[in-house]
N, C-alpha and C positions, 0 to 999 in steps of 0.2 A: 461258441458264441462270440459274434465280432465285439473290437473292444470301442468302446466309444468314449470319444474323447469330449468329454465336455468342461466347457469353459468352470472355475472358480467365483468369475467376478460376477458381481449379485447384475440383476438384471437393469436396477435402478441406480443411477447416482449416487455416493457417499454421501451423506448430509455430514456437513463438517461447521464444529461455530465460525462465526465470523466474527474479526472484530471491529467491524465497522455497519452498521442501521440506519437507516432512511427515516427520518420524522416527518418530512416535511416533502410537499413537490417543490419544481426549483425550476432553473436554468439546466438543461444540461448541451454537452460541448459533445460535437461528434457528426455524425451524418454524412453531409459533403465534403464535410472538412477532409473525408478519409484517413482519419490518423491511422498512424501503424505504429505499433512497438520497435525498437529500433532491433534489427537485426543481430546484433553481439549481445542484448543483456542474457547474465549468465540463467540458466534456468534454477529456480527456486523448488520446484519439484513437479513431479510428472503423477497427470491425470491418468487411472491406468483404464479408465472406460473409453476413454483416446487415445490410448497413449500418444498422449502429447506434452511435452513440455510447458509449465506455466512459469512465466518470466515477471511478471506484476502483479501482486496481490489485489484483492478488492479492497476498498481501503486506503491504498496510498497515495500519498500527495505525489501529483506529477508532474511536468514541464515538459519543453521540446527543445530537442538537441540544435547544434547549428544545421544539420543534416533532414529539421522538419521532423523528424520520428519522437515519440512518448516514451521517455524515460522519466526515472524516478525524481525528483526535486532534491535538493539539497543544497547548504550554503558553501559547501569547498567542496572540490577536485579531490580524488583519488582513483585509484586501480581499480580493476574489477576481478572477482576470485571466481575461476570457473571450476569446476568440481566435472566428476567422472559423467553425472548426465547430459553435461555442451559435449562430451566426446562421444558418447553412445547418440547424439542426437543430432549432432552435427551444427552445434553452434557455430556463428562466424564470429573469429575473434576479432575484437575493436582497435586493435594491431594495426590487422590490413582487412577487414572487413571489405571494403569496397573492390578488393580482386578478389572475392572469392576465398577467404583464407579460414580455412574453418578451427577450432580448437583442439589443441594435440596433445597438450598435458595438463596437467592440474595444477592452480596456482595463481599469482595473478597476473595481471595484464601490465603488459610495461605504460602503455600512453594509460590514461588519465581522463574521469568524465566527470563536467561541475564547472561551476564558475570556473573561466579560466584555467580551465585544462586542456591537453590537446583536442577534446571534443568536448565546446562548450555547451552550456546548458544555459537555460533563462529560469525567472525565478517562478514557483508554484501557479499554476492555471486550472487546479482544479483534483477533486480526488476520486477514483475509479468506481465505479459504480459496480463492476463484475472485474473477476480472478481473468487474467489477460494473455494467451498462446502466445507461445516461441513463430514469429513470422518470420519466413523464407525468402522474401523481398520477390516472391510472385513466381517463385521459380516451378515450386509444384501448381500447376493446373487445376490438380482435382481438391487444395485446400482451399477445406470449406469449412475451419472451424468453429469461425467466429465474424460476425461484421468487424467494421473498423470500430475501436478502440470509442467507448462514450465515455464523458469528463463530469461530473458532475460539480457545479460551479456558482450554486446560488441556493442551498437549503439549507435542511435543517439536519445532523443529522451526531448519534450517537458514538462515541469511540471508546474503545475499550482501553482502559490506563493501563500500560503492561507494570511487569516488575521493576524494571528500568526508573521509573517515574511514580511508585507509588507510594515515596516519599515527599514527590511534590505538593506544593499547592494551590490547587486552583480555586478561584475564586468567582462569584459569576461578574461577568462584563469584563472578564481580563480579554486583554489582546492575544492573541496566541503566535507564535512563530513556531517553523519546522526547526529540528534540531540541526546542526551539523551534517551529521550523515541524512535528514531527514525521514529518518524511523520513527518521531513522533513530533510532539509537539509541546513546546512549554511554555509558562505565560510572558510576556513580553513586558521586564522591569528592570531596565538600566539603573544603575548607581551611576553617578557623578561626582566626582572630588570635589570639586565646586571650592578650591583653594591654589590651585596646582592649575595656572591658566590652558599653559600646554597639555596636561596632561585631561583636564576637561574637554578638549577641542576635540583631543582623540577617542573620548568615551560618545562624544556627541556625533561624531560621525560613523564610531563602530555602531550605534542605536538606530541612527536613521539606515545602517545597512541594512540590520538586523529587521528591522519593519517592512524592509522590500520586502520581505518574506514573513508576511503574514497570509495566514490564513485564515480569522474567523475569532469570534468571539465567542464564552463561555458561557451558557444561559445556565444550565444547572450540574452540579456535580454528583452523582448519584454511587453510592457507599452502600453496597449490601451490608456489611461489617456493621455498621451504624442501623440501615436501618433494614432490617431482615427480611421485613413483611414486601419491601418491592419487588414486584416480580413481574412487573410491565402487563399485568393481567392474563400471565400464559402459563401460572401455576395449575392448572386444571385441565390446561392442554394434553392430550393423551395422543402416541401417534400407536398404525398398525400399520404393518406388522413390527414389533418393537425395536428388533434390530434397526427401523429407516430411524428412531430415536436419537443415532448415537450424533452427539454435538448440538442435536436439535434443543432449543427454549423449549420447557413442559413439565410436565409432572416425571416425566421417568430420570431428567437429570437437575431437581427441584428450581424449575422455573430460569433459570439463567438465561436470557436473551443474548442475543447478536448485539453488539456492542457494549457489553460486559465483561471482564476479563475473566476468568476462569481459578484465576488465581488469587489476584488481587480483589476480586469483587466489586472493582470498580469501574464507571465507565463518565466520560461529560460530554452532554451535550451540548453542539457546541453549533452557533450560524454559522456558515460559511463566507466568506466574502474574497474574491479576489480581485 
């Protein structure tokens, strides 16, 4: 009897949680504009019903490089850490990206991306509405993974409070700014000496930095912890075959929606504004 080789991977998509949900329709950014992801960001993990590389989460706050490409937002410059999938996949490192240079070892990047790094960045324009492919700058023909990159830049929309932050606190109608690295977001409340004239000029100006990088305002804060019984009305949701369940909001992993954390239990909805 021949042997036959048949593929592992299920036939459908992985439903994976998200930590970021749509409340609201909006603005969104994209179309003509033809954004593209910038060719060097490191790959964050690989889709294996593509196998392709995904380089930008759904979810995250973005910006555009000096070079017009979609990279991640943030208030300072650093390196970037390419791991073993930019070599099996042939990332172009941010080095020499521009001739061709693709990534050879594991580690970080000498140049620098973010305010004021060897490849600058502008401040947040918006947060990703879909999980974003590794682009080739056009070199394969037959990719056809995805349109150009869409922004979403004026709604409403849920985020899930990771571990990082779920000692903060939000409040509704706070301001919100990206963190440093821009992995999340926290409320926007300078202290001022207000005795120390010098030393107030400098908190007043770190503040109004700090504000270029806002992103949106806090409408509610929502606390499974506190308050158990919400469950965005998908407690009764039931999927088949049960396996497409796994990450999914529903009765088989007790209600948890997309923009709730998993851990923390918590998520705030929050307006967008940029």
């Amino acid at each position: 009897m021949a042997n036959l080789n048949i593929s592992s991977l299920p036939l459908y998509p992985e439903a994976k949680h998200e930590k970021m949900r749509e409340y609201s329709d909006g603005i969104r950014i994209g179309g003509g504009l033809k954004l593209r992801p910038a060719p060097y960001l490191p790959i964050i993990e690989v889709d294996k019903n593509l196998d392709k590389g995904i380089v930008l989460k759904k979810g995250t706050f973005v910006t555009l490089d000096a070079n017009g490409f979609v990279v991640p937002a943030k208030k300072s410059a650093s390196a970037l850490t390419y791991g073993q999938y930019d070599i099996d996949y042939g990332t172009l490192s941010i080095d020499d990206w521009a001739n061709g240079t693709k990534v050879s070892a594991t580690g970080n990047s000498t140049k620098t991306l973010g305010p004021g790094g060897d490849i600058s960045t502008g401040k947040p324009i918006g947060i990703l509405m879909f999980d974003v492919y590794a682009w080739d700058l056009g070199n394969d023909p037959w990719y056809q993974v995805q349109d150009p990159v869409t922004v979403l830049a004026d709604r409403m929309v849920l985020l899930a409070v990771p571990e990082s932050h779920d000692a903060v606190t939000y409040e509704p109608g706070d301001i919100l700014v990206i963190d440093d690295d821009g992995a999340f977001v926290s409320p926007f409340n300078p202290v001022f000496d207000g005795e120390d004239l010098a030393a107030t000029q400098t908190q007043i100006a770190n503040a109004m930095k700090d504000l270029k990088f806002g992103v949106g305002r806090v409408v509610k804060v929502i606390d499974l912890n506190a308050d158990a019984d919400w469950t965005a009305g998908l407690e009764n949701v039931k999927y088949f075959p049960p396996d497409f369940a796994n990450g999914l909001p529903g009765e088989q992993n007790g209600g948890i929606t997309d923009g709730i954390d998993e851990t923390t239990k918590k998520g705030i909805l929050v307006q967008l504004w940029f």
